[in-house]
C-alpha positions as CSV (number, residue, x, y, z in Angstrom):
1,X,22.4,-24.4,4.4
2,X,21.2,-26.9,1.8
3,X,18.2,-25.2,0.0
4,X,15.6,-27.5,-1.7
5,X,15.6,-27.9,-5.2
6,X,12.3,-26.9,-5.5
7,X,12.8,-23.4,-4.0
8,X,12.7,-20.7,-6.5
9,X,15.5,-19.2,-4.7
10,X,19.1,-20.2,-4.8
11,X,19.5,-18.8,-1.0
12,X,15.9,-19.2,0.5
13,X,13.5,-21.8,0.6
14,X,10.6,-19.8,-1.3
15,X,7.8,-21.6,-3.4
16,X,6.8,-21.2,-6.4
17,X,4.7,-18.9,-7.9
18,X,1.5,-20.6,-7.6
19,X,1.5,-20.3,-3.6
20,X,1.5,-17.0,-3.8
21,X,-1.5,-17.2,-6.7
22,X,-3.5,-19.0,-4.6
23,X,-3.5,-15.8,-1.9
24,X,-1.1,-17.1,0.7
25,X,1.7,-15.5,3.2
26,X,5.4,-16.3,3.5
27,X,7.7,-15.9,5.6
28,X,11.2,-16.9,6.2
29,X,14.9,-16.6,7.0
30,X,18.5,-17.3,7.3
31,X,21.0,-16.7,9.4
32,X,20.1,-13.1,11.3
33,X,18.1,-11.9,8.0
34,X,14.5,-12.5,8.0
35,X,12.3,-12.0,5.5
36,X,8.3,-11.7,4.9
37,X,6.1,-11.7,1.8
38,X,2.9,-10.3,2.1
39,X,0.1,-11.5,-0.7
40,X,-1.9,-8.8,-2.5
41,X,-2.9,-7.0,-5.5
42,X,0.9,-7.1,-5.6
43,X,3.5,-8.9,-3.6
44,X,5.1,-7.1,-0.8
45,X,8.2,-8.1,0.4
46,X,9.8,-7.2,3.5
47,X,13.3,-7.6,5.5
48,X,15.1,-7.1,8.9
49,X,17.1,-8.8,11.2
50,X,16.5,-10.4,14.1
51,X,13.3,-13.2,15.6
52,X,10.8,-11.2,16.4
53,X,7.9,-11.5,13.9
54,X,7.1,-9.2,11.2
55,X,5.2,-6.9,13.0
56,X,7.3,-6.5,16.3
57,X,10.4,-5.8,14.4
58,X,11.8,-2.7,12.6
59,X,11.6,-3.1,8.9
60,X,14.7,-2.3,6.8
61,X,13.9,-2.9,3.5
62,X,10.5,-3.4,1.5
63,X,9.0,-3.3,-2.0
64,X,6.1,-4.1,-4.2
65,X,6.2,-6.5,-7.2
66,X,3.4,-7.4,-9.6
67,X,1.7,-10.9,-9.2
68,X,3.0,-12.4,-12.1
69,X,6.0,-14.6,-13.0
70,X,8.3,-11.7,-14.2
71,X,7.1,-9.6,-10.9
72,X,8.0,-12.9,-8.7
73,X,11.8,-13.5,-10.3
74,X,12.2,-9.4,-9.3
75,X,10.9,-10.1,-6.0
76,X,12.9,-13.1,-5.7
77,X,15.9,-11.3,-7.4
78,X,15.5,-8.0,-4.7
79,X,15.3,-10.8,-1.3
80,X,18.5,-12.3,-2.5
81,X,20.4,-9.1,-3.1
82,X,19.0,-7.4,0.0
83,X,20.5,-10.7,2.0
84,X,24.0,-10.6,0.2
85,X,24.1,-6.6,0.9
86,X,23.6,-6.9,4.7
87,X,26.9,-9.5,4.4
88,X,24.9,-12.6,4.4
89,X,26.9,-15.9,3.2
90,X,25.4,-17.5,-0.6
91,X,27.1,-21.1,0.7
């Protein structure tokens, strides 16, 4: 999986910082690892594996991070690690 060069993520394609300023959602994944991060007073950031959506699905990992640029590179940090743990592939 090519990931775009303007992801903040050397795994996922995650924007930057300011999308998540500006009070939006994400989600994503790769592979059988998906991922979800919720806007807030502070990031939250959630994982499983599997399709179904967010809510339908058991959680296995999740965390808060502060809204600000050293709370995002944590955030972005944890996804990445929590992805490599469960065996996922970094090429």
């Amino acid at each position: 999986m090519i990931v775009s060069p303007t992801s903040v993520s050397r795994i996922f394609e995650i924007p930057k910082l300011y999308y998540f300023e500006a009070g939006n959602d994400y989600s994503g994944s790769r592979d059988d690892f998906s991922f979800k991060i919720v806007n807030g007073e502070k990031l939250k950031c959630m994982t499983w594996h599997g399709r179904l959506c967010s809510m339908k699905a058991t959680i296995e990992n999740e965390a808060e991070f502060d809204l600000n640029a050293k709370g995002f590179q944590a955030l972005v940090k944890w996804l990445e690690e929590r992805y490599t743990e469960s065996g996922g592939k970094t090429e």
